[in-house]
C-alpha positions as CSV (number, residue, x, y, z in Angstrom):
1,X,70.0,37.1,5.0
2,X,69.4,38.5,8.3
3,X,66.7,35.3,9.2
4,X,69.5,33.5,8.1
5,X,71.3,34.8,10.7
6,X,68.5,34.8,13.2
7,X,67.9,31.3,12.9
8,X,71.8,30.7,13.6
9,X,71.8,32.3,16.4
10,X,68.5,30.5,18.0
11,X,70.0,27.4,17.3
12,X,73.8,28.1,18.9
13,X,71.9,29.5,21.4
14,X,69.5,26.0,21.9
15,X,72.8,23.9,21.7
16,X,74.3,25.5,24.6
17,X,71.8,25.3,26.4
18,X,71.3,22.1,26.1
19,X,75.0,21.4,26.8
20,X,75.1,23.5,29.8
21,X,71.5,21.8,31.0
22,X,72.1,18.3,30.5
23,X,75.8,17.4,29.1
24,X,75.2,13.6,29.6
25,X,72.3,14.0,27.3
26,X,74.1,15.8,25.2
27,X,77.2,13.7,24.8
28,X,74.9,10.7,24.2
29,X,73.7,12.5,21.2
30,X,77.3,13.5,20.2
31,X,78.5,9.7,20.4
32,X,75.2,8.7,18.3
33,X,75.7,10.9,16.0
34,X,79.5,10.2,15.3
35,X,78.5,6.4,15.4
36,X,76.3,6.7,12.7
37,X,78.9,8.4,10.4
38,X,81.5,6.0,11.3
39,X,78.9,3.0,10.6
40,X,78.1,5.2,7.0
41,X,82.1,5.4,6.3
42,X,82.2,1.3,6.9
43,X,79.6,0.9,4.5
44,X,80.2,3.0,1.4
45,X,84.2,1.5,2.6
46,X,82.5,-2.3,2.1
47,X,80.7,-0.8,-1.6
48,X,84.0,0.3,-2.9
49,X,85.9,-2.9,-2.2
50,X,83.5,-5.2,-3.6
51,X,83.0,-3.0,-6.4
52,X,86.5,-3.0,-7.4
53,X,86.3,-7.0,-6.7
């Protein structure tokens, strides 16, 4: 449990930084990130339909 925890805390700890260090970067990879999902939600949106067709 406490590694757990550990590791948590490294990884808040790298995300801020990174945020605080290079927020342009770090949007970029927000914006990717939610792109991805939304192109995911599309997709399996696309399965259903034709499935039900």
């Amino acid at each position: 449990m406490d590694t757990k925890k550990i590791l948590m805390g490294a990884l808040v700890v790298f995300v801020l930084f990174t945020i605080i260090t290079q927020p342009v970067k770090a949007a970029e990879i927000v914006q990717i990130g939610f792109q991805g999902i939304s192109d995911a939600a599309k997709g399996i949106g696309r399965f259903m339909t034709e499935l039900v067709r």
